[in-house]
One Martini backbone bead per residue (centre of mass of N, CA, C, O) as a GRO file, in nm:
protein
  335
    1UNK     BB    1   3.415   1.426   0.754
    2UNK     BB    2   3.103   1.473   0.581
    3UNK     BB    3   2.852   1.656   0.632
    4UNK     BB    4   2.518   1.720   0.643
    5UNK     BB    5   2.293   1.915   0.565
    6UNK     BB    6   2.095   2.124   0.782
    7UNK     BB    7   1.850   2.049   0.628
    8UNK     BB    8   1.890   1.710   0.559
    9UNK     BB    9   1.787   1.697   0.871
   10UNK     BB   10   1.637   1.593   1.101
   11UNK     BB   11   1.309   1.718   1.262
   12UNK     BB   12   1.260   1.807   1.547
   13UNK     BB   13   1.043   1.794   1.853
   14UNK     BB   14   1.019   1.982   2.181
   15UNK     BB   15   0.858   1.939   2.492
   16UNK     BB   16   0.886   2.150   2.802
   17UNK     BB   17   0.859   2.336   3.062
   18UNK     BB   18   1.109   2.324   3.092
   19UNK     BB   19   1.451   2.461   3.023
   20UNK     BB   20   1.625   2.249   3.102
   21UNK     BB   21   1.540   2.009   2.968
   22UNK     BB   22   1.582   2.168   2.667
   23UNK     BB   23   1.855   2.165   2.701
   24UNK     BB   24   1.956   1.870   2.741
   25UNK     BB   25   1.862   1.768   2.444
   26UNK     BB   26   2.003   1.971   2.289
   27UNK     BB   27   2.275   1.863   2.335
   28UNK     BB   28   2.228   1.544   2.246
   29UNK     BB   29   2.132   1.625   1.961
   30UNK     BB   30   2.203   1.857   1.773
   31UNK     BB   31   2.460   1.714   1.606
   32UNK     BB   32   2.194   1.536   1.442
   33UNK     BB   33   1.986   1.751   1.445
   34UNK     BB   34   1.694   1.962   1.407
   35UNK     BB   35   1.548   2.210   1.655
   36UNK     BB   36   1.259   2.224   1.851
   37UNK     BB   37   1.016   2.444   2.049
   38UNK     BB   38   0.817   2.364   2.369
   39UNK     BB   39   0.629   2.513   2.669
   40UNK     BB   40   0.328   2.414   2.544
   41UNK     BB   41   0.098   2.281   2.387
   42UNK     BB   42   0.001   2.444   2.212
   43UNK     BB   43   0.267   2.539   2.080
   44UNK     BB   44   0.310   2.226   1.953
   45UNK     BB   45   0.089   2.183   1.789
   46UNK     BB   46   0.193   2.440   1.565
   47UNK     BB   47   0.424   2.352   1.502
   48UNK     BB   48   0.336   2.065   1.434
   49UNK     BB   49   0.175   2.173   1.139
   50UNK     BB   50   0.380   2.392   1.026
   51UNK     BB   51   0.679   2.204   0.992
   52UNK     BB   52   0.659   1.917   1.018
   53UNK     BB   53   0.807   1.674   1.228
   54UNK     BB   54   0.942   1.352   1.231
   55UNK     BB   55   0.978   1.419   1.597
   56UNK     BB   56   0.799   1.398   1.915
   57UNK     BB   57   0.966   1.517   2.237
   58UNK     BB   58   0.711   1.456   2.537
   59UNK     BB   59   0.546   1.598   2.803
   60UNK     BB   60   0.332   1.573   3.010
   61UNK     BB   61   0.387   1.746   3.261
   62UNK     BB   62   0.172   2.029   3.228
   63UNK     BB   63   0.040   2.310   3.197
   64UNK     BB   64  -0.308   2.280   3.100
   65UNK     BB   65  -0.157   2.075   2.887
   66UNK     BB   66  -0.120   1.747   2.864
   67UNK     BB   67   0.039   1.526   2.662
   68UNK     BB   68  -0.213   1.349   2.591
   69UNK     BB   69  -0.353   1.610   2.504
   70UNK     BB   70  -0.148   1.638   2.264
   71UNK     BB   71  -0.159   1.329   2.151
   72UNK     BB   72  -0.475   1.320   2.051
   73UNK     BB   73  -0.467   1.593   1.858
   74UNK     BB   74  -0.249   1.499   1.668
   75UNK     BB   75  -0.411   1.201   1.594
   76UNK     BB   76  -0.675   1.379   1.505
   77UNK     BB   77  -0.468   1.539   1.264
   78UNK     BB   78  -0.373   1.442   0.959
   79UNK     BB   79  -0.129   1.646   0.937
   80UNK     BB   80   0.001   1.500   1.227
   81UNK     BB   81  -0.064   1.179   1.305
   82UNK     BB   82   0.227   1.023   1.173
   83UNK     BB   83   0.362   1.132   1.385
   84UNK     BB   84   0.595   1.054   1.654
   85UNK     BB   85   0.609   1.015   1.953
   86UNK     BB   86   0.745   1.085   2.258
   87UNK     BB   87   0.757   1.032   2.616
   88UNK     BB   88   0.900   1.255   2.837
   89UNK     BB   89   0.913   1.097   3.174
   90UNK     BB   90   0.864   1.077   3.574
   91UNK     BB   91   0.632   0.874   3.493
   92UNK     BB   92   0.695   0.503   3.535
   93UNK     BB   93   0.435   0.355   3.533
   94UNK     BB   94   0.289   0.144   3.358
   95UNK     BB   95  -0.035   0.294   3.366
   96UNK     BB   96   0.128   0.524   3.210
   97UNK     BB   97   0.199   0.409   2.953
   98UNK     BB   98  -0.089   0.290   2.898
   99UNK     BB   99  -0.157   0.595   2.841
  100UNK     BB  100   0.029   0.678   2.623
  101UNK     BB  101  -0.032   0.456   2.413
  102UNK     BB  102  -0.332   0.534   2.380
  103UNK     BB  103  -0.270   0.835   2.296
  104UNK     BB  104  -0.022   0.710   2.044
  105UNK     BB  105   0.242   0.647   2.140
  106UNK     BB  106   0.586   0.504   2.059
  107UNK     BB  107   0.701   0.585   2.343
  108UNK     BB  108   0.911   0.576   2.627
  109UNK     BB  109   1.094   0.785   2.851
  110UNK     BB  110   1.290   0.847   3.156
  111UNK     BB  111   1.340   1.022   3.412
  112UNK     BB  112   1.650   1.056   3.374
  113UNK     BB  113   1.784   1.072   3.130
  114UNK     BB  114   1.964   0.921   2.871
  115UNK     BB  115   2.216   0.965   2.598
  116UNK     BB  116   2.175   0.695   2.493
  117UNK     BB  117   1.874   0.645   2.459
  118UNK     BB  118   1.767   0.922   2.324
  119UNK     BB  119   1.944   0.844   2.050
  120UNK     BB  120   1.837   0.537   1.999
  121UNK     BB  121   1.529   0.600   1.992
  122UNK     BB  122   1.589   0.825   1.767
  123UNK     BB  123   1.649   0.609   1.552
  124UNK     BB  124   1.467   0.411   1.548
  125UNK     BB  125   1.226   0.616   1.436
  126UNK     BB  126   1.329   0.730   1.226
  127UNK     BB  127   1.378   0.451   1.073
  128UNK     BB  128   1.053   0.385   1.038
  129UNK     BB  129   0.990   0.636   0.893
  130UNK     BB  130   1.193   0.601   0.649
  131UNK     BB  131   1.011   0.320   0.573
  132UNK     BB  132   0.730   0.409   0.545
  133UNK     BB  133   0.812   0.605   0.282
  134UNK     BB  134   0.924   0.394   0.105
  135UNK     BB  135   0.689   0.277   0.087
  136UNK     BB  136   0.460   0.437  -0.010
  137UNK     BB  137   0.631   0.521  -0.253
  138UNK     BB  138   0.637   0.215  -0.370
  139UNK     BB  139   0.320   0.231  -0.393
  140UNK     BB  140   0.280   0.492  -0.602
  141UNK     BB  141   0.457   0.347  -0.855
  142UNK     BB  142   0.326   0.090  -0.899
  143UNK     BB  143   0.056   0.238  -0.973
  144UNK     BB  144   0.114   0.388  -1.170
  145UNK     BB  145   0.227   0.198  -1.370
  146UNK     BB  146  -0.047   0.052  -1.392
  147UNK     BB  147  -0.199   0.275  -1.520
  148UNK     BB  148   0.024   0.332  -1.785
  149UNK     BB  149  -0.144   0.117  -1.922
  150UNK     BB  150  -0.411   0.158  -1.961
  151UNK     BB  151  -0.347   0.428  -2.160
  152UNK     BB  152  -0.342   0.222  -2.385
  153UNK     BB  153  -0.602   0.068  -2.370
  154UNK     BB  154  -0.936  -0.002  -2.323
  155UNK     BB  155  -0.870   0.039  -1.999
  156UNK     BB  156  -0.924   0.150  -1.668
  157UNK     BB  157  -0.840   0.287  -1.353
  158UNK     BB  158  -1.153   0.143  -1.267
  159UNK     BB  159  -1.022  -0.154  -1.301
  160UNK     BB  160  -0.803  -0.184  -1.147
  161UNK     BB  161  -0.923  -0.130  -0.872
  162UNK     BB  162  -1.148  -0.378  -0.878
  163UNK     BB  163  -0.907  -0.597  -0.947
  164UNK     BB  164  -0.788  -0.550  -0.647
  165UNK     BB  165  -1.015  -0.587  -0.469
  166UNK     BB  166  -1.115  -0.903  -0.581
  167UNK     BB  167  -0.845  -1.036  -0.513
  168UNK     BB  168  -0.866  -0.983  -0.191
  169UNK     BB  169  -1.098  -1.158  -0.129
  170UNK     BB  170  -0.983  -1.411  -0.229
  171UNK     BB  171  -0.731  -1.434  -0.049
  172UNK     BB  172  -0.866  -1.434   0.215
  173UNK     BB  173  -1.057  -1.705   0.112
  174UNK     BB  174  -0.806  -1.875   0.110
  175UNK     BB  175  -0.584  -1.771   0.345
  176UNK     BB  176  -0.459  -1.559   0.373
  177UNK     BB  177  -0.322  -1.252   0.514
  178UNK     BB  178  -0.331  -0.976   0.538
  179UNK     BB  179  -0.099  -0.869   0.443
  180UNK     BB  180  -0.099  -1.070   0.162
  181UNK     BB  181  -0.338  -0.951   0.033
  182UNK     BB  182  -0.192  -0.646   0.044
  183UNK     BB  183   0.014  -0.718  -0.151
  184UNK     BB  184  -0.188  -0.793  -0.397
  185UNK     BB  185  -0.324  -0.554  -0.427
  186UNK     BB  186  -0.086  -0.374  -0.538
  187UNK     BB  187   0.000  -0.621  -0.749
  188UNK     BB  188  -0.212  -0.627  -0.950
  189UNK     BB  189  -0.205  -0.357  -1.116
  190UNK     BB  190   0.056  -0.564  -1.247
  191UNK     BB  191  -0.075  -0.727  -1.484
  192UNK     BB  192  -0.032  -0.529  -1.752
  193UNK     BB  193   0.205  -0.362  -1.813
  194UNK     BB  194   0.344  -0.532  -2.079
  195UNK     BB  195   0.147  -0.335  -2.262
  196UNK     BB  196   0.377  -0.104  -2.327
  197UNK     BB  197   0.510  -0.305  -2.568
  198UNK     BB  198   0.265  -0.278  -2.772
  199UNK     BB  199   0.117  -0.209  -3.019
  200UNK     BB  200  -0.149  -0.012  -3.101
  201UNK     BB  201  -0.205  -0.140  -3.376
  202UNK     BB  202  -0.301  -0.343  -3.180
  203UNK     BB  203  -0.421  -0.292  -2.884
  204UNK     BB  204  -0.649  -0.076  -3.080
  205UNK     BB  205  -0.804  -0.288  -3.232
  206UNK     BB  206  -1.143  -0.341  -3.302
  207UNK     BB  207  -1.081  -0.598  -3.448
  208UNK     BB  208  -0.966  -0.901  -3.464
  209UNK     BB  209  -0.688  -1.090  -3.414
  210UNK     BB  210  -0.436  -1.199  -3.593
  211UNK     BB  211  -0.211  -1.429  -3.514
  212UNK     BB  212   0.030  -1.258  -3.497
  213UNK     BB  213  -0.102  -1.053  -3.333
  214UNK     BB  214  -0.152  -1.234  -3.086
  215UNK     BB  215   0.152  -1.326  -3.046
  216UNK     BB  216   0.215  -1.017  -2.951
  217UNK     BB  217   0.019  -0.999  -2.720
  218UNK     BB  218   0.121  -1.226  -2.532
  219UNK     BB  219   0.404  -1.092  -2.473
  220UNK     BB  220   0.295  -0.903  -2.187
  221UNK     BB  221   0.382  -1.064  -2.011
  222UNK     BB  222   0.702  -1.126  -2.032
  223UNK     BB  223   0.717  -0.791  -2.010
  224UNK     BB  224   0.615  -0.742  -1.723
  225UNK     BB  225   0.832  -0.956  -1.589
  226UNK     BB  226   1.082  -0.740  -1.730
  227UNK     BB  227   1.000  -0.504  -1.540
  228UNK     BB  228   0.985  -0.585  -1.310
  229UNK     BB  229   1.135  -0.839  -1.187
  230UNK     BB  230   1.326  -1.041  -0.960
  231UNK     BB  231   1.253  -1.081  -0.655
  232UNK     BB  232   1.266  -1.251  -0.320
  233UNK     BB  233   1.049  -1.073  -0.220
  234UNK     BB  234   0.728  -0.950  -0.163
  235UNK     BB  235   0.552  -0.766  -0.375
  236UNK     BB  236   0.676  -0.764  -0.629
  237UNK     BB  237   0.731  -1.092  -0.652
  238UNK     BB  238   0.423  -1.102  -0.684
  239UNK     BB  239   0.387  -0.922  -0.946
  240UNK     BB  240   0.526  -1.110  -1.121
  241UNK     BB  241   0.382  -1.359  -1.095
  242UNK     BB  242   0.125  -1.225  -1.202
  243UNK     BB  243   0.284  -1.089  -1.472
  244UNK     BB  244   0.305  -1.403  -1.584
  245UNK     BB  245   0.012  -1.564  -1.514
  246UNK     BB  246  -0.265  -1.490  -1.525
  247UNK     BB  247  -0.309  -1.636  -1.832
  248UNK     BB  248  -0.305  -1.899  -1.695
  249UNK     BB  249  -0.462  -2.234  -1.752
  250UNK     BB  250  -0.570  -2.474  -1.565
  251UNK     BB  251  -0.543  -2.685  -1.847
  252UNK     BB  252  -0.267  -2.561  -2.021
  253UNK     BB  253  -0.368  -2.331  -2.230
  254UNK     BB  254  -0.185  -2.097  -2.160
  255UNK     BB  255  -0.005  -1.812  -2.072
  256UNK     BB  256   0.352  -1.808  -2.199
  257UNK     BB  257   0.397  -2.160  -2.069
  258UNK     BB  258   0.144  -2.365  -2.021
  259UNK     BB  259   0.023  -2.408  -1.729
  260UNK     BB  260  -0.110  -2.561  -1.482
  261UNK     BB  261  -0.284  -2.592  -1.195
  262UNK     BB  262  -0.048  -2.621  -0.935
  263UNK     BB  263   0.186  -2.417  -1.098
  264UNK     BB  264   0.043  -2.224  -1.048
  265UNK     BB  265   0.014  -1.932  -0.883
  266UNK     BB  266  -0.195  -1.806  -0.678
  267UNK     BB  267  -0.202  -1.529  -0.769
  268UNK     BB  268  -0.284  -1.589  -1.029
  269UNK     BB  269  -0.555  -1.748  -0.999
  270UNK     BB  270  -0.680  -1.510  -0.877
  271UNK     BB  271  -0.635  -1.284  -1.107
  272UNK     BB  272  -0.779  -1.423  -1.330
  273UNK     BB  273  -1.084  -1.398  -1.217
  274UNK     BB  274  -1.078  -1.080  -1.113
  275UNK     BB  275  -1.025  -0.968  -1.436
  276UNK     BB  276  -1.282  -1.117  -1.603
  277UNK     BB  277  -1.502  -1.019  -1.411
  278UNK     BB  278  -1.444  -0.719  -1.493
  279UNK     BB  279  -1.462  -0.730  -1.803
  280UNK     BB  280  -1.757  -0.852  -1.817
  281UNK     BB  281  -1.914  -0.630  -1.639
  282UNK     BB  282  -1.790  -0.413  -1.853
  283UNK     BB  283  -1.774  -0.168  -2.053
  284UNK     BB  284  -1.686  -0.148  -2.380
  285UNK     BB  285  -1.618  -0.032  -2.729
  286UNK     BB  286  -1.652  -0.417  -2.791
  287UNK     BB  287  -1.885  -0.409  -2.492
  288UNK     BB  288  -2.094  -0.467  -2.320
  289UNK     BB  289  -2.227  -0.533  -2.001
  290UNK     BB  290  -2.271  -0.788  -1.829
  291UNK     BB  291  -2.426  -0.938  -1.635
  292UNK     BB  292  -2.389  -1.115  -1.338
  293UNK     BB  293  -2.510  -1.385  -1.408
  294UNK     BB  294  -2.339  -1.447  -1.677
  295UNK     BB  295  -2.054  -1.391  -1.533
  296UNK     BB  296  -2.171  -1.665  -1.318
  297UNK     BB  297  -2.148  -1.841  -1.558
  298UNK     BB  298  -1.895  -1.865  -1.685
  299UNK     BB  299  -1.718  -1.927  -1.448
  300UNK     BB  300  -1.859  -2.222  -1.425
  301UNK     BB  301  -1.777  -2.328  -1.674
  302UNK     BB  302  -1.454  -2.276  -1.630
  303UNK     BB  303  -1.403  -2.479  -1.439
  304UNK     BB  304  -1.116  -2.647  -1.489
  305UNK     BB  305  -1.003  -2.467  -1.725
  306UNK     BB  306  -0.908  -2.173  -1.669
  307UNK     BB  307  -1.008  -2.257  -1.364
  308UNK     BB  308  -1.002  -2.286  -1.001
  309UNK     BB  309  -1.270  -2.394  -0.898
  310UNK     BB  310  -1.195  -2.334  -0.562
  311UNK     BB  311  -1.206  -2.022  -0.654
  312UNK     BB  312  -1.456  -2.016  -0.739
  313UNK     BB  313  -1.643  -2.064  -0.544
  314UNK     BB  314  -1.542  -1.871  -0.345
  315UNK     BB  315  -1.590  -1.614  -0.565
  316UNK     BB  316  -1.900  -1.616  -0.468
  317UNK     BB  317  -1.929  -1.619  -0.201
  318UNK     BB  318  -1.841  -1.328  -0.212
  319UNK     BB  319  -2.026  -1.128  -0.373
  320UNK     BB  320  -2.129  -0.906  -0.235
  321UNK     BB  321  -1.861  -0.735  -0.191
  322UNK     BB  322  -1.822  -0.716  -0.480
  323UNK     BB  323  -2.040  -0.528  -0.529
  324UNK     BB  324  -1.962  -0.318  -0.320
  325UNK     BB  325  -1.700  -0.254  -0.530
  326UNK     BB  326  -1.876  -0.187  -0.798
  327UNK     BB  327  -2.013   0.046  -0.688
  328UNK     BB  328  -1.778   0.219  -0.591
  329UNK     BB  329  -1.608   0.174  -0.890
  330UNK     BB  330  -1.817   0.309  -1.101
  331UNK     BB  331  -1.861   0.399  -1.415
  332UNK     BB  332  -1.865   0.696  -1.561
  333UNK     BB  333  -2.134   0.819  -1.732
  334UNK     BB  334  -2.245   0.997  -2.003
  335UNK     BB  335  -2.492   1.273  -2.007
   0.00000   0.00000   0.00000
């Protein structure tokens, strides 16, 4: 069997005045983490600051600072916030737990410790972490690639951010979960990925496009579809559907496949409301900036042909929020 590299395993942080439990830790774990110690609070703060360890290991009653008291500056220091908890300790009433949990720690194990469990529960932790880090990093790899699209595009990278914003508050007033919302919120800057595949002389063109020329734009939905891939469920496939339908409209007059009403899936048709009303609002090189009634009075108009009727009400409704997002994400103008 073929070890992995030292450097490769992941990095606890033990912490105990006793020098005997952290002997016992150290038996348990060493074969197969990388391992600090610390037997006073100041001391694990210092160390977790410095180390960045992806686990800490903390027993409670320590004299001078109690771990509840290193678990509360922990979580309220952003360099260490995300690092994982568990309380190793002797205290095992209800109430001790619920005083643990509340100053941030993500599990309790109790004393005497059992090596299968502290085995058992540092892996359970530890994959969770690296699970929460796959997040975070595919989605900033999906906003980059979003991103990278507006490079080619006459639109700005906060365009991007607000109707992706305008997206989720309207994904919420339609009945989304918190977390669909927020799948959306992600999804939605891949709307437009598509136009990567486009020509610059078309893409960039200052005035109105032949029809080849437009048949060649169209096909950018259809390009984001096979950059994004299908995959069977989560943010992608949600973004698939967005970079596929945005342009369909509801009367069935839009593209790249011509869908109609509710063939058309609800995230293309929230997207494609929140892209166009951002579009009206903001100035581009080739058009000024429209007033909110001029394009609160267009998408009323587009009702029932362009949009989903319900879900411009929805959208108007909400008005306020939309505002708040436009204010805050607002195009810096030259002084």
């Amino acid at each position: 069997m073929i070890k992995a590299p030292t450097n490769d395993l992941p990095l606890i942080l033990a912490v105990d005045d006793e020098a005997s439990n952290l002997q016992l830790l150290r038996h348990i774990l060493q074969d197969q983490y990388r391992l600090l110690f610390a037997k006073d609070g100041p001391r694990a703060l210092e160390l977790a600051r410095q180390e960045r360890p992806q686990l800490i290991l903390l027993d409670v009653m320590m004299p001078g600072m109690t771990g509840y008291e290193v678990c509360r500056q922990l979580k309220t220091d952003e360099a260490t916030a995300a690092i994982p908890v568990i309380f190793v300790t002797a205290l095992s009433d209800a109430s001790d737990e619920v005083v643990g949990f509340d100053a941030g720690a993500v599990d309790y194990i109790t004393k005497p410790v059992s090596p299968p469990i502290v085995r058992a529960r540092v892996r359970t932790h530890l994959s969770l972490v690296r699970m929460d880090e796959l997040t975070r990093t595919r989605l900033e790899i999906v906003q980059r690639l979003g991103l990278a699209a507006e490079y080619k595009d006459n639109e700005t990278g906060l365009h991007v951010i607000r109707m992706s914003h305008y997206s989720r508050i309207l994904g919420r007033a339609a009945g989304m979960s918190e977390a669909e919302a927020d799948d959306l919120l992600h999804a939605a800057p891949m709307h437009d990925v598509g136009k990567i595949g486009i020509p610059d002389s078309i893409l960039r063109k200052p005035g109105p496009l032949e029809t080849a020329e437009w048949k060649v734009m169209q096909t950018h939905a259809a390009i984001g579809g096979e950059i994004i891939g299908k995959h069977p469920g989560g943010m992608l496939a949600m973004a698939y559907q967005v970079a596929m339908t945005h342009h369909e409209k509801w009367d069935g007059s839009g593209y790249p496949n011509g869908l109609a009403g509710r063939e058309i899936p609800l995230v293309g048709r929230i997207v494609a409301i929140a892209d166009v009303f951002d579009a009206l609002t903001s100035a581009r090189p080739y058009k000024p900036e429209w007033p909110i009634p001029q394009a609160v009075e267009y998408l009323e108009q587009q009702r029932g042909k362009h949009f989903d009727a319900d879900l411009v009400d929805l959208f108007l409704k909400q008005m306020p929020a939309l505002l708040e997002v436009k204010q805050r994400w607002a195009e810096q103008t030259a002084a």
